[in-house]
N, C-alpha and C positions, 0 to 999 in steps of 0.2 A: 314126713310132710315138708321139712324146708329142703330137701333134697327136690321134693319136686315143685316147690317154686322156682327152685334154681335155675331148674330144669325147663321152669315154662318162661323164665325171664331171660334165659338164656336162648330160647326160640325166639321168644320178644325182639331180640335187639337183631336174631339174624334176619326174621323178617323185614325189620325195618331197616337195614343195610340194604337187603336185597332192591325195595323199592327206592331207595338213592338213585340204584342203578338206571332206574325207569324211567326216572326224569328228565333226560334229554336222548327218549326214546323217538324214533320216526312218527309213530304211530299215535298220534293227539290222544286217543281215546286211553292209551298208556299212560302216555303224560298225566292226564285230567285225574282218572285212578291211581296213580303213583305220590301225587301232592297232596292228592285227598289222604291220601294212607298217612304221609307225612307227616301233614299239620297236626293231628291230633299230639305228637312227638314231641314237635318245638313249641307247649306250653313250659312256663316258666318250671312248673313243678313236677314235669312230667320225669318218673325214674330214668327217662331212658334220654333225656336230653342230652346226657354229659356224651353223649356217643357221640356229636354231631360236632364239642368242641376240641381243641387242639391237646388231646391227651397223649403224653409218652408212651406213645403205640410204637413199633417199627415202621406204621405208615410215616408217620409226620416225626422221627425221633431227630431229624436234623435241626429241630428248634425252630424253623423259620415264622410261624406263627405266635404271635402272642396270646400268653393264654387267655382263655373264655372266647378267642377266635372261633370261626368256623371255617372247615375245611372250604378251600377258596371255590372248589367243583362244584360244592351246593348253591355256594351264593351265586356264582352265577348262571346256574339253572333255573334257580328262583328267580332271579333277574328276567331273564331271556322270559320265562313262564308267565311273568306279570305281563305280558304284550299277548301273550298265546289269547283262546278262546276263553269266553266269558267264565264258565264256570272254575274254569284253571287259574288264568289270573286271578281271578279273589282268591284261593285258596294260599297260591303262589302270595299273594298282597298278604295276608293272613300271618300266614307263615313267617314273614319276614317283620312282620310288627310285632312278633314275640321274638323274634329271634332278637330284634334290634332293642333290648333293654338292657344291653350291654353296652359300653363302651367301645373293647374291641370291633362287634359288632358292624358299632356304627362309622366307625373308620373304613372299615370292608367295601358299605356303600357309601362310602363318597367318592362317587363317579361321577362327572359331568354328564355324562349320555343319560346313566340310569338316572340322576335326579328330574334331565330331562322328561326321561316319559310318567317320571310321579306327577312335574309342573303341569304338563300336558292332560294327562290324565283332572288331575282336579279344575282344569278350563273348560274343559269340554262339555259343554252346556247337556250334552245327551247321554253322560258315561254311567254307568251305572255302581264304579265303582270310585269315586270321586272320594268319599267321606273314607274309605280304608286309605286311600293316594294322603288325603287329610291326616289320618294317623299316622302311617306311617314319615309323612312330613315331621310332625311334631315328636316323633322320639331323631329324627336326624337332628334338627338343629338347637342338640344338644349338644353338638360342634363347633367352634367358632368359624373352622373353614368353611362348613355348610351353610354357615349364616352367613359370613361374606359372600360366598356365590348366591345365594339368593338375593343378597342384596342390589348385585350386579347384575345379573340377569335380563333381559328383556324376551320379549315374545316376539319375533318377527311380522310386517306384515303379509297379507295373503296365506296366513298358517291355516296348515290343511287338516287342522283342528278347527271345525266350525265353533267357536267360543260366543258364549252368550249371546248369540244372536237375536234372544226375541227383546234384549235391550237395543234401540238403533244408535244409540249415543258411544258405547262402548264397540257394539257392532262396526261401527262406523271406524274408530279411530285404531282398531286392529285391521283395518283393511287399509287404511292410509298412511299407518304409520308403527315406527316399531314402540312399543310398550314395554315400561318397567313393571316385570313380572310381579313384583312385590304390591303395585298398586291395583294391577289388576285379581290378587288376594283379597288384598283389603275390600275392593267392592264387594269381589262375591259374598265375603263375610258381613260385613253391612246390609247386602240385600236380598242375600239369598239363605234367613235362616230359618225361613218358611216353605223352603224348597219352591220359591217365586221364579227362580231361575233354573234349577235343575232338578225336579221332580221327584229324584232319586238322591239327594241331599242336601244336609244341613249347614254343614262346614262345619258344623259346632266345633271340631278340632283344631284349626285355625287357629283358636282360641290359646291352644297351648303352644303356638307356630310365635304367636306374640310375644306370650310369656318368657321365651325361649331366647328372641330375637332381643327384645329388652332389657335382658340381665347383660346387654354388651354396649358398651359407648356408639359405638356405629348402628346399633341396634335403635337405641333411642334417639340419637339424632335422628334415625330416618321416620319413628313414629313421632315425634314433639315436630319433624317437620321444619325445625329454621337451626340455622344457624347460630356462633354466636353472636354475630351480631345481626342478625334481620330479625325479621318480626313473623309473628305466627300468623296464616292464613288457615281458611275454612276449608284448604285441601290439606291440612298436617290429616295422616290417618288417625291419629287419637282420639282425632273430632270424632270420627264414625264409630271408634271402641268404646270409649265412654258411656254410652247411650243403654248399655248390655249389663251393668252391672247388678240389675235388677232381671235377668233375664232367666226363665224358668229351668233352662238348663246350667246344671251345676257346673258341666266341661266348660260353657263358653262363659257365662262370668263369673268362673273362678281362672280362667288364664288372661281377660280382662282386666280383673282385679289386679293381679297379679303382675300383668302389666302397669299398669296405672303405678304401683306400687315402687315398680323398677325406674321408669318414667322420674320418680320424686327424686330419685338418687341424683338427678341433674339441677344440680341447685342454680344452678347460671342461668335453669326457664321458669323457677320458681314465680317469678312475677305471672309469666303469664300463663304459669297453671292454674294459678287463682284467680287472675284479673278475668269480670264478667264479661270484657271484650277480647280476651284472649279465650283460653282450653274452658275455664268456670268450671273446675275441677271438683270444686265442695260439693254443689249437689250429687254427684255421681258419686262419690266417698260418702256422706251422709246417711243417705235415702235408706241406701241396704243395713244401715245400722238405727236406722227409725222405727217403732214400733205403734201401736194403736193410743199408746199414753194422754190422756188432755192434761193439756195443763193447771195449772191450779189460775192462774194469768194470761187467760188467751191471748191477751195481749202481747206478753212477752215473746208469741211465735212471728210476729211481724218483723222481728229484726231477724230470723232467721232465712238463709235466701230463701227466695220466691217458690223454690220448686218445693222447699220442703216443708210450705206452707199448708193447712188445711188437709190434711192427708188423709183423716176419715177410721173410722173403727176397723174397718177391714186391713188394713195396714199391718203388716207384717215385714219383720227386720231377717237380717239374715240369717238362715239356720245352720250351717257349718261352721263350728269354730274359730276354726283355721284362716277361713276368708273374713270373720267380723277382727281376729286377731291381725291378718296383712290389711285390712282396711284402718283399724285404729293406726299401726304402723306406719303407714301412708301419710297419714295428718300427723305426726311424731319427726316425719323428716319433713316435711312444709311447713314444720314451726322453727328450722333451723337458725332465723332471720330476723330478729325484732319486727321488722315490716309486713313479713309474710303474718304473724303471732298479732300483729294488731290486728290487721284483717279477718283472723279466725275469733277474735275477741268480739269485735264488731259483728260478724255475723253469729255470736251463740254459740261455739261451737262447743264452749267448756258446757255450756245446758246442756245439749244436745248428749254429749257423750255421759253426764253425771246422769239421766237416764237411762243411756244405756246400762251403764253399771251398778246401779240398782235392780236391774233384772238380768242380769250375766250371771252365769254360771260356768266359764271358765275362768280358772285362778292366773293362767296366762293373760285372756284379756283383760282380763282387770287389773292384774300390773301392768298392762300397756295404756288403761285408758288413767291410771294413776300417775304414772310420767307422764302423758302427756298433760294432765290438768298442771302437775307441776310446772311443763313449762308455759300454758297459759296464764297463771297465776303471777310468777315469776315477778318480781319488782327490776322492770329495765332498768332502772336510775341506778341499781347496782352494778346490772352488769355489761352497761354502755353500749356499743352495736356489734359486738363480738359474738362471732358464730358459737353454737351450741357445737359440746363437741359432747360423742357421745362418751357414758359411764366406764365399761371397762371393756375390755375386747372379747370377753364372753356375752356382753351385751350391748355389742354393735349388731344395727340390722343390717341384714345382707339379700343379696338378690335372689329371688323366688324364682 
């Protein structure tokens, strides 16, 4: 019996060499059944993946490939295939959003050209494949140099990508002028996660495009939007992230969240993450951490902001762990600041959380939401205007 597994895992893997070969066949209808054969291969868990990376074979024994690579022939058939016909490029798109949960990987594709037609692909108001282009965006700019070229970027005017056209406003200023491709992201993700814009997707992925872009300095100067010294306007993109962190899907406010979180680490825009005429960042941290509770002193919700007022029995706080745990952490670095810790004083925010924690049931967040009461609690008169530094370097928070 394990002889002839052997024997049938051993067919297995020539099978699936054989269709490599197919992949940049003349004949489309090859192609299309070749990738399809493929994908099923390049899951994470699939026995037969390790065929695909850089193994001490006499193919590749010259070393030039770093391991968990893949042989560079696939990648760019899958490339070239993501452009082919409809059915092929998604599988080709597929395929490469498993393939790319490596590092190596994701080095492979960072091409200018090919991230070009992923950009291209997620604009194009009629593509069908938009939200895979979305995913696979979001395991790339796991890179820093992917993230600086995106940063950089712009769209051309007269691009023979018809882009969001049944907006005239957007429509408009891609015909007149060239566009930074990263804001024309941000829109679709603010206004199209109802598929209001492209029928056939959500962007919900975007989501972790944020997340991704935020764990870097450059990243968050471009969502906080100002420098350090100018002031924040109602065009920073964080305006339009914020609004999501209550949003039914898990993808997009938990890379939100997540941003938001990475966002904090800029203590030099702390003012105006909090200030009600700046980001007014409490509510959006809050809310997903509120539940249906009354108070024992209705009264005492009046000094809580405005949004997180009156909330109603049907109210429900976040259900993931991990995002109620990067939310309390979030308000843990916004208290770095004596100024910033008055203000979360003044509006509640030690009530607000000591509810929370009376119905937590993670041991993680409740040591998070216990630091942080510490340092609302905190007697400044001790310890003068000196930044909080955090406990030990096993628990310093770091970027999500």
């Amino acid at each position: 019996m394990k002889r002839m597994n052997q024997d049938r895992a051993g067919s297995d893997d020539f099978q699936f060499i054989q269709l490599i070969e197919f992949l940049h066949d003349r004949n489309p209808e090859v192609r299309r059944l070749a990738v399809h054969g493929l994908l099923p291969y390049t899951a994470a868990n699939h026995p037969s993946r390790s065929i695909l990376n850089n193994l001490p074979t006499a193919e590749n024994s010259s070393g030039d490939l770093k391991p968990g690579s893949i042989k560079p022939g696939i990648i760019e058939d899958l490339k070239r295939l993501s452009e082919d016909q409809h059915m092929t490029a998604h599988d080709a798109f597929s395929a490469l959003i498993n393939l790319s949960d490596t590092a190596p990987v994701v080095e492979q594709l960072n091409d200018p050209d090919f991230l070009s037609v992923i950009f291209f692909t997620i604009i194009d108001h009629d593509s069908l494949l938009a939200d895979l282009a979305c995913m696979l965006l979001s395991n790339l700019t796991k890179l820093d140099s992917i993230v600086n070229l995106c940063l950089s970027s712009t769209i051309p005017p007269h691009t023979s990508h018809p882009t969001i056209n049944q907006d005239e406003s957007l429509s408009a200023r891609l015909k007149k002028s060239t566009s930074p491709l990263m804001d024309l992201l941000i829109e679709l993700f603010a206004r199209g996660d109802r598929k209001q814009i492209n029928p056939h997707a959500n962007f919900d992925f975007l989501a972790s495009v944020w997340a991704n872009l935020s764990a870097s300095p450059k990243g968050r100067d471009y969502l906080v939007g100002v420098s350090h010294s100018s002031t924040v306007t109602s065009e920073a993109p964080l305006f339009q992230l914020s609004p999501f962190t209550e949003h039914p899907s898990l993808i997009r406010r938990g890379g939100v969240i997540s941003a938001i979180k990475n966002c904090c680490f800029a203590t030099e825009v702390h003012d105006q993450l909090l200030s009600p005429t700046g980001f007014n960042l409490l509510p959006a941290i809050l809310l997903p951490l509120m539940g249906p509770e009354a108070l024992d002193d209705p009264e005492e919700q009046d000094e809580f902001p405005v949004e997180c007022q009156l909330l109603g029995p049907d109210k429900r706080r976040e259900t993931d762990p991990n995002l109620r745990l990067i939310l309390v952490e979030s308000l843990i670095l916004l208290a770095t600041y004596p100024f910033q810790r008055e203000i979360m004083r003044k509006k509640k925010v030690y009530r607000i959380v000591q509810i929370l924690h009376l119905d937590e049931t993670s041991e993680n967040v409740q040591e998070s939401i216990e630091r942080l009461v510490n340092l609302l609690m905190r007697d400044e008169s001790e310890q003068g205007t000196k930044q909080i530094h955090e406990l030990d370097d096993e628990d310093q928070l770091v970027e999500v």
